[in-house]
N, C-alpha and C positions, 0 to 999 in steps of 0.2 A: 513604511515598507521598504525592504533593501532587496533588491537582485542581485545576487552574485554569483560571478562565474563557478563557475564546476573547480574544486579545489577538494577532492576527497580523494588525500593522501592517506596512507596507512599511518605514516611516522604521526601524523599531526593526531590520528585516533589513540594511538601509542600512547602519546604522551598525555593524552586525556587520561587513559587508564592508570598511570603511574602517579597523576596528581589527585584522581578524584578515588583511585579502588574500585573495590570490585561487590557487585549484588547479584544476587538472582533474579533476573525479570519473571513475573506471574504470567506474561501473556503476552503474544512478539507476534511479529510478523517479518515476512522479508517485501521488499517492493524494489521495483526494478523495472526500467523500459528503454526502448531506442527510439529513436525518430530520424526521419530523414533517408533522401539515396545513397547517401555513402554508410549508412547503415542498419538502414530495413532492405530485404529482398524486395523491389518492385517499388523503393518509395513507401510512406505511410509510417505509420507509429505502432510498437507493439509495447503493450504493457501488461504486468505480471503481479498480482499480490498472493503467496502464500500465507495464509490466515493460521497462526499458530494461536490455538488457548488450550484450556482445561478440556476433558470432553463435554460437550454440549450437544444440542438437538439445531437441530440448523434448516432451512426449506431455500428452496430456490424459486422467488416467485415475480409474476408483473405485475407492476404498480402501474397503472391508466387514470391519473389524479382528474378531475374536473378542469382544473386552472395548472397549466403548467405544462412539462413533457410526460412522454412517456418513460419508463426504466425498467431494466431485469435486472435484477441482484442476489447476491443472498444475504437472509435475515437469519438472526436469531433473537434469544434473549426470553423470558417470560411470554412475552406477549406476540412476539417475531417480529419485535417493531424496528430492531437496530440494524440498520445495515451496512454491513462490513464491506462490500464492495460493490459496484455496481457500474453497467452501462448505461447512456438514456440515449433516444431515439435523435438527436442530432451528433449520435458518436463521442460526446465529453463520457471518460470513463474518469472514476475514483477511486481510488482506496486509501487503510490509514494504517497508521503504526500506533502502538504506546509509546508513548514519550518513558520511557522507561528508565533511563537515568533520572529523573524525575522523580524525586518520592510520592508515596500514595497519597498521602494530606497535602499535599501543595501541588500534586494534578488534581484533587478534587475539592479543594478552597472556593475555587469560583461558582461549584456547578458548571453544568455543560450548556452547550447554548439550544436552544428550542426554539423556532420557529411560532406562528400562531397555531399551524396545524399539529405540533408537538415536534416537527425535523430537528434531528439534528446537522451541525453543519454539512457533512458526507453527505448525507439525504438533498436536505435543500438544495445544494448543488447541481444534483440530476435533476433533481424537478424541475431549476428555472433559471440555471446556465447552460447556454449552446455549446460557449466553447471554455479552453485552458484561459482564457485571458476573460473573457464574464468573469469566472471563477473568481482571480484575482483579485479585481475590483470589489467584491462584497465589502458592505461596509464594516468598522472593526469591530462592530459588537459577533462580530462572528468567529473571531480567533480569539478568544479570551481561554479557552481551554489548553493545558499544553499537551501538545499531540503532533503525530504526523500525517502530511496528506502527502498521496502521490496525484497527478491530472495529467489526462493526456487529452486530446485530440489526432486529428488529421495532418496538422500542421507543429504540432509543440508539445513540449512535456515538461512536465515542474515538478517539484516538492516544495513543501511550505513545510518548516520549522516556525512550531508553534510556542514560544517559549513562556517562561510564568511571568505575572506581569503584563501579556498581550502581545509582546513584540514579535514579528514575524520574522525570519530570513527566508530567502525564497532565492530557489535556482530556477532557471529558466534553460532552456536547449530547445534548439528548431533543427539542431543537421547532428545529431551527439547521443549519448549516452545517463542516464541517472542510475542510482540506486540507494536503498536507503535501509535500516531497518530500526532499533530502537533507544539510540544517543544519539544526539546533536553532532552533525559532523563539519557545520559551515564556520569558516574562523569565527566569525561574530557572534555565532552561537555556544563557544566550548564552556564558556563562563556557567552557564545554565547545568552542564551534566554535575550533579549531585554525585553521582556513584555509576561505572558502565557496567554492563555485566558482561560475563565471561560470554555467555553465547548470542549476546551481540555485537561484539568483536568479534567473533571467529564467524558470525554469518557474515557482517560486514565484508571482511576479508577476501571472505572466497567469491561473494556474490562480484566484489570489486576484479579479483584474479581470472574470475569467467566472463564477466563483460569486458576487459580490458586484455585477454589475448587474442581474441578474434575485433574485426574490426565490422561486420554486415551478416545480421542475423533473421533466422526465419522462424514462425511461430512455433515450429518444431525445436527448435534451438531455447527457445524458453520453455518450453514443457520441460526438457531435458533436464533445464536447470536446476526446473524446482523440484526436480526430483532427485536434488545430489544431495548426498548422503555419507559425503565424508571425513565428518569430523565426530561421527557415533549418531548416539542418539538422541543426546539435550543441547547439541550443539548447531547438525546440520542445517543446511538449508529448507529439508525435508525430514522433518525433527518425529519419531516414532516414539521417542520419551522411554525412560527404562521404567514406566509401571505405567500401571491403566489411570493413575489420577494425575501425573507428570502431563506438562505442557507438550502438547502435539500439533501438527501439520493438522489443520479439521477439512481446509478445503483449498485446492490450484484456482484461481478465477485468472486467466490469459485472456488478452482480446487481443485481434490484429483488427485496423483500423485504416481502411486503403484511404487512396485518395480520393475514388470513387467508389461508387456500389457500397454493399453493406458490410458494415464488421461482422468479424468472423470470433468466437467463442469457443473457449477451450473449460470446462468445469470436472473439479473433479474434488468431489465432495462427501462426506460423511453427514446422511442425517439424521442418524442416532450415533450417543456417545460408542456404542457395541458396535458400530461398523467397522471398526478398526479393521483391515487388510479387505475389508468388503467395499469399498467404497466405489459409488456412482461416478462414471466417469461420461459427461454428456459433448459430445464434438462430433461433428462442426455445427454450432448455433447459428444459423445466419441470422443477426440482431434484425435488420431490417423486417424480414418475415415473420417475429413473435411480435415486433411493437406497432 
């Protein structure tokens, strides 16, 4: 396992694109958060995943497991077993990206990892890590897929770069800034991007141009974000896709996460494929109150 510092320069994405080309990713996400006084209003961590895929059916619901914590998230999938993001009831939030410079056959070589009760990593997490640094620590049969995680807490925030092979890179920040969305962006990790695509570069970019002119941000300031939309429609941060089977924005999951009292929830989501421009928008969740 390696930590490394925060080093998500544009030139260094740049030059990944010119060495590896360019794909269409199937399925993105943008992920983003702050931590810390010098850059959440009042102290605490705020974290962001805009859920980009195909249109799907999606539910927002709480898991109350027997053994373990509680959590709200949203599912989808056949069975509405997978969850794409989520908070649990000691405040560790998740979300993941596609490892998308990453071809399809060598993201899906290993299989994904399953838990006894069928989790996957994302899952397991809320279930039976308190905090960003539990998380960490899971043993390595748990990164073996290549993908992204964002974690936040009260105190810290990370992404783990999930590479093929197993190996992890991991950023770490307790008073700072992350963001991420579907290439490998840590030096040690550039080796890994197969192919970036066009609009994860141009998410990247901006989400890095909007976290990086302002310096202390409020959970209004993240809504705002994921809802920018200017680079069209297969590119933005808030992707509307130029046809109804193009990849789209399906769901906003924000949480602010004080130092006390309970996280605060920001959802704004499509739960049928045809909700496009109709979409549920549920705020303020106070987390403590549903779990």
């Amino acid at each position: 396992m390696k930590i490394m510092p925060i080093k998500m320069k544009r030139l260094t994405t740049i030059i990944g694109i010119f060495v590896f080309g360019f794909i269409t990713v199937a399925s993105a996400c943008t992920l983003f958060a702050a931590t810390g006084i010098d850059h959440v209003v009042n102290g605490g961590t705020i974290m962001a995943k805009n859920r980009d895929e195909k249109p799907m059916p999606q539910i927002l619901k709480i898991v109350k497991p027997v053994a373990g914590y509680s959590y709200y998230g949203i599912f989808s999938g056949k069975k509405m077993s997978f969850c794409a993001a989520g908070i649990n009831e000691k405040g560790l939030a998740v979300g993941n990206s596609t490892a998308g410079s990453v071809s399809r056959t060598e993201r899906l070589s290993k299989g994904v990892y399953r838990s006894k009760e069928g989790l996957r990593t994302g899952e397991y997490m809320l279930r039976y890590c308190a905090s960003v640094d539990e998380a960490l620590v899971l043993p390595e049969e748990f990164w073996h897929e290549p993908i992204n995680f964002i974690l936040a807490d009260k105190d810290k925030i990370a992404y783990v770069e999930i590479l093929p092979g197993g190996e992890k890179s991991i950023t770490v920040q307790t008073n700072g800034v992350l963001y991420h969305t579907n290439h490998y962006v840590n030096a040690d990790s550039l080796w890994a991007n197969e192919k970036i695509g066009k609009s994860s570069l141009t998410r990247y970019n901006r989400i890095e141009e909007l976290m990086t002119e302002q310096k202390i941000f409020s959970l209004n300031e993240f809504i705002q974000f994921s809802e920018d939309r200017n680079a069209g429609p297969n590119d933005s941060i808030y992707r509307v896709g130029n046809n109804d089977t193009s990849t789209q924005t399906l769901a906003n999951f924000i949480v602010f996460i004080p130092k006390q009292g309970s996280s605060v929830l920001y959802v704004k989501y499509r739960q049928n494929p045809e909700d496009k421009g109709a979409e549920k928008v549920l705020y303020p969740i106070m987390v403590n109150n549903i779990l």
